[in-house]
N, C-alpha and C positions, 0 to 999 in steps of 0.2 A: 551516738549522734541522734539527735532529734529529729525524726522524718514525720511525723503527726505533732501537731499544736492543739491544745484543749484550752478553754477558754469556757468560762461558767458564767452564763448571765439567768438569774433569776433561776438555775436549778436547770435548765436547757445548756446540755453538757454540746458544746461546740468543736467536732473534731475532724482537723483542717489538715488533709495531704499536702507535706511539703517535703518529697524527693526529687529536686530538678526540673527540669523543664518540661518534662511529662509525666511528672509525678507517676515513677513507674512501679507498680506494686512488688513490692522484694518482702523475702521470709522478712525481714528486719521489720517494714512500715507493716504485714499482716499482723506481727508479735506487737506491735504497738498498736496498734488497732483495739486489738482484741485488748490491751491493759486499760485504755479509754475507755472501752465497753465496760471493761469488768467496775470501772470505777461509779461510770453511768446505774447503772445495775444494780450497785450498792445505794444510790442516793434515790431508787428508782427515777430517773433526770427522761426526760425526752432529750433525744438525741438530734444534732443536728450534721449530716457526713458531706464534707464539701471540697477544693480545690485551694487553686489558685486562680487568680482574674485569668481569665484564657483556657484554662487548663482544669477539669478534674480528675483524667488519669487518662496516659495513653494504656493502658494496659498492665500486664506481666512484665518483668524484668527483663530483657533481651537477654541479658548477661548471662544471668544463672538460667535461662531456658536451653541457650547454647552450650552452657558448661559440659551437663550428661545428661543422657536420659533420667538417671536415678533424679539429680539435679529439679530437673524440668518437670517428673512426677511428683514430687514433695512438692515444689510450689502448688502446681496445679490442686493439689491433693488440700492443702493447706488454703486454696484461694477459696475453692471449693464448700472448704469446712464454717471458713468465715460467712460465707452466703448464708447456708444453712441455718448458721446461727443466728445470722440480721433476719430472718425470715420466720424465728420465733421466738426473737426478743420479746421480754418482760415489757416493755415498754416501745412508744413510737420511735421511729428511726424518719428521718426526714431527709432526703437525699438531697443535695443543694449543687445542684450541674453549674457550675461556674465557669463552662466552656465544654472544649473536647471532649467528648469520654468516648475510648473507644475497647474494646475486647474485653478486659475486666474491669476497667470503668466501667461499661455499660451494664454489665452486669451486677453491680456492686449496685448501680441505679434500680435494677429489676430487682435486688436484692429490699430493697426500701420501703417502706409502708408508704408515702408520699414522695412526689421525684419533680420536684420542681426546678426549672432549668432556664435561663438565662437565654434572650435574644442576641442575635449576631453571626457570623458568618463560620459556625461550630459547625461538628460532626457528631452525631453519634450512632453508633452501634457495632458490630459485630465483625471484624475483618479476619478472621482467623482463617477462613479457606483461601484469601485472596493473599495472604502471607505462608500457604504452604503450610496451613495446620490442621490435620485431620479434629472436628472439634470433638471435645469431649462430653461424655455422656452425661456427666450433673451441669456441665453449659446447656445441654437441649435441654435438658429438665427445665431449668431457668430459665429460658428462652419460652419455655410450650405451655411455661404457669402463667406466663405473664403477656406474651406478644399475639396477637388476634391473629385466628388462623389462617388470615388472609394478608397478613404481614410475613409469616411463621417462616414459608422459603425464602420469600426474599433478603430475609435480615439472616438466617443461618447459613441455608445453603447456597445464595449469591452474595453473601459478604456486604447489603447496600446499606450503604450510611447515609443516614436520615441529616435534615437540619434539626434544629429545634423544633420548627413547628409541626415540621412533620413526624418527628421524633411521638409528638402527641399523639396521632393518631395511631402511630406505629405499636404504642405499649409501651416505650420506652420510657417517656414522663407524664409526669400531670397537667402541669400548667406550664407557660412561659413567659418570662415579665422580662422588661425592661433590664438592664444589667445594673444601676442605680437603684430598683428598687429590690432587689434577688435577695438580700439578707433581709431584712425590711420586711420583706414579704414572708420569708423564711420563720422568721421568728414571730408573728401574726398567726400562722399555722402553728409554731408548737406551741401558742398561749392558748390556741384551740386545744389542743394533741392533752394539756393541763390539767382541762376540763373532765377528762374523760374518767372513765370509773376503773384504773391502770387493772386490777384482779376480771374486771368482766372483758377489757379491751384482750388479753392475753388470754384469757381462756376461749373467746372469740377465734381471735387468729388461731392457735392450734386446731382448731374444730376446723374452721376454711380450708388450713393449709394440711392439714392431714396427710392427703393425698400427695401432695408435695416434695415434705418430707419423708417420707415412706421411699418416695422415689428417689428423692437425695442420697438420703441413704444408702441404698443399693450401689446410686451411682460413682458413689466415690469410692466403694469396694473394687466393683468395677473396673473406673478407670487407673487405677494404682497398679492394674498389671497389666496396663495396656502402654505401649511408648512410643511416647510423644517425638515427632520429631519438626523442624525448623527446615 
């Protein structure tokens, strides 16, 4: 079954969550993720990661998080590894908020070189303690590379979900445009993203994010013997 849509305009690899009505992150759409990456990767392509109109992920899978713990660590483990990787991509990654993102959408956003997001009466960020989920340690990682420290409790340790605009200020995106113009504007950014000199832009990131990944690392060692429970 096809849960991710890819879509090539002009070398800007387009890949589009479509699992349902909240495009819920399952092993299945992370395995297709990452085969859109691997393809992106090959063509060196700037990437563009986005939704559906409303919707760019409520999160994890409810399903297989309930299934078992083992269940619920392998995703996690796996959601986790995907981050890491979007975090030092060869190439730009463009994060295109097309609505909601909450729990691992949001993070998938924090996961992105650029996180531009779409105006309207959306949420985003982090509900995992507000749903009875102890969070896990490569999510604070995620959260404390990227969320101003004066955002930092409110979004992990009280679960508060931003609008879009305040999303901005929060860390969570970059810009927020109009719903009409969000692809438009999207791809105006990776004709930027184009320009760039891809061997200085990726030895760049690794130097920035260093520190990041080191902790990533750790973190998903970490959390793989820690369980998760709903």
């Amino acid at each position: 079954m096809q849960l991710v849509n890819v879509t090539i305009e002009d070398n800007v690899h387009i890949i589009s969550l479509n699992n349902g009505k909240v495009n819920a992150i399952s092993p299945e759409v992370i395995a297709q993720i990452n085969l859109a990456l691997d393809a992106a990767e090959q063509q060196a392509a700037v990437v563009i990661l986005t939704g559906q109109a409303g919707i760019f992920s409520g999160g994890f899978d409810l399903k297989t998080m309930k299934q078992s713990s083992e269940a619920a660590i392998a995703l996690v483990t796996a959601g986790s590894t995907l981050s890491r990787r979007m975090l030092a991509f060869p190439t730009p990654i463009i994060g295109v908020c097309s609505g909601h993102a909450i729990a691992k959408g949001a993070f998938l956003m924090l996961s992105c070189d650029y996180r531009l997001g779409c105006a309207g009466e959306f949420k985003i960020g982090l509900n995992e303690v507000a749903i009875g989920m102890t969070m896990h340690q490569a999510g604070i990682e995620i959260a404390r590379n990227r969320i101003p420290t004066n955002f930092l409790t409110r979004a992990v340790i009280n679960a508060e979900l931003f609008s879009p605009e305040a999303a901005v200020e929060a860390g969570f995106l970059d810009n927020v445009v109009e719903p009409e113009q969000l692809m438009t504007t999207a791809m105006m950014v990776a004709k930027h993203m184009q320009t760039l000199n891809m061997a200085a832009h990726h030895g760049t990131k690794l130097k920035m994010r260093h520190a990041i990944l080191a902790a990533l690392d750790a973190a998903i060692i970490e959390d793989r013997n820690i369980t998760l429970t709903l």
